[in-house]
Every structure is written in C-alpha cells, then in structure tokens.
N, C-alpha and C positions, 0 to 999 in steps of 0.2 A: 509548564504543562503543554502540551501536544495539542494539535489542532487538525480537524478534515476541513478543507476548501473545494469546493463544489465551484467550479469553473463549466462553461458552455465555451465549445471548440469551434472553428470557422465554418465546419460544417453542419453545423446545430447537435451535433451530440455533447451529452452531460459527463465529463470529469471530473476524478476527485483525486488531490493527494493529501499524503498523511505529513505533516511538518512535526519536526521533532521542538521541544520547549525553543531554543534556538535558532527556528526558521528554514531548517533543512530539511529538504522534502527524503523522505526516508521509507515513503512507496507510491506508488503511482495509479492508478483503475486503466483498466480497458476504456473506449465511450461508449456508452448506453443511449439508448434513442430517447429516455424520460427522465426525467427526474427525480419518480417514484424510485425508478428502478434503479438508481446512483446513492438515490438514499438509504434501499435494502442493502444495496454494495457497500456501504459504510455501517452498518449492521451486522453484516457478512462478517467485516474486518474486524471488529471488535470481538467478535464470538470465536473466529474460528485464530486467530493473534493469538490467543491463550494457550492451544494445542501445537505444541513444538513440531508431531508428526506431521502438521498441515503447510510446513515450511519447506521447499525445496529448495536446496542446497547445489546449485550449478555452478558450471562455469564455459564463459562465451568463447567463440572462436579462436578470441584472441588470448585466452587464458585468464581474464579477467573474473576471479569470482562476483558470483549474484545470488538474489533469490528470489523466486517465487511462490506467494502465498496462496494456498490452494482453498477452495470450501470442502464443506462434506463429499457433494457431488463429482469433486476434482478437478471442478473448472476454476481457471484461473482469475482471483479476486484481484490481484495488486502484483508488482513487480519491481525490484527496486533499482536502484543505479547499478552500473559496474564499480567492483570495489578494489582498489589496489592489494589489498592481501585477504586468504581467510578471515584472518584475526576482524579486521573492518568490516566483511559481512557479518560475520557473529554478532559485531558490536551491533551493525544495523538489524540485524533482528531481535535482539533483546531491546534495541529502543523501540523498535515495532509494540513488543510484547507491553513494556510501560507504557508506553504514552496511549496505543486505540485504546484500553476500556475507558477512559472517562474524558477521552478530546473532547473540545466544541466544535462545533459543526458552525462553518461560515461559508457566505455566497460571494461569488464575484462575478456575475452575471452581466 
C-alpha cells in the first residue's frame, strides 16, 4: 500500500510526496506555506488521481516523458519524475491512480 509524507523544506514550506507500496516516490507537491494547506493538497490528490483527464501527459526538453496531475481549477497538484519511456510514465500513473485513494498519511517534520 501507498503512503503521503508530509516533509517541511529548508525554507519552512510544507511538502508531500506520494510513495508507491515499494517506497518509490511516484509524485511530488509544489511547497505550501502551511500545513493545512499540504494536507488539502493531499486530498486534492486522492480526488482528482481518479480522473485520467486530470493527468497531463508531457515530455521535458530532453525528451524525457512525465506527468503532471492537475485539480479541477488546473493548477498543478503533484508532478512526477522523468521517465525513460511512455510505457514507464503510463505505469507511473496508474500507480498514482492505486495507491492515493487509500495512502496513509505520515509526517517527517
């Protein structure tokens, strides 16, 4: 099973990434100035994970596919690693889709 960690950054903002069962962080947050607000962003991600259209399908400079997870609003929730082929981002979005609706939620404060 999947897990959210809730990390604080050298500059006092709030972090969260998503860990696939295996320990591989498989998306990432913006920093948020609170921790209320880190916590909606993990909320966010659980809700809006579900909806395929809310996934954006990129690829970086270097030709590296990725993705990023969007809310309702179209701001970006989560972002994931570069991934050596399609095929490996697909995968990492359907572990996205598994494992946020029922992570647990831990701090490393």
């Amino acid at each position: 099973m999947g897990s959210f960690l809730i990390t604080k950054r050298a500059n006092g903002e709030f972090q969260f990434v998503l860990k696939a069962g295996n320990g591989q962080v498989i998306l990432a947050s913006e920093g948020y100035t609170t921790k209320a607000a880190c916590e909606n962003g993990i909320e966010s991600v659980r809700k809006n994970s579900q909806d395929d259209a809310r996934f954006d399908r990129l690829e970086s400079k270097n030709g590296k596919p990725y993705f990023n997870l969007k809310a309702t609003n179209g701001q970006i929730i989560g972002n994931s690693e570069m991934y050596e082929s399609v095929a490996a981002r697909e995968n990492g979005i359907e572990s996205v889709k598994k494992n946020a609706p029922d992570a647990d939620v831990k701090e490393n404060l």
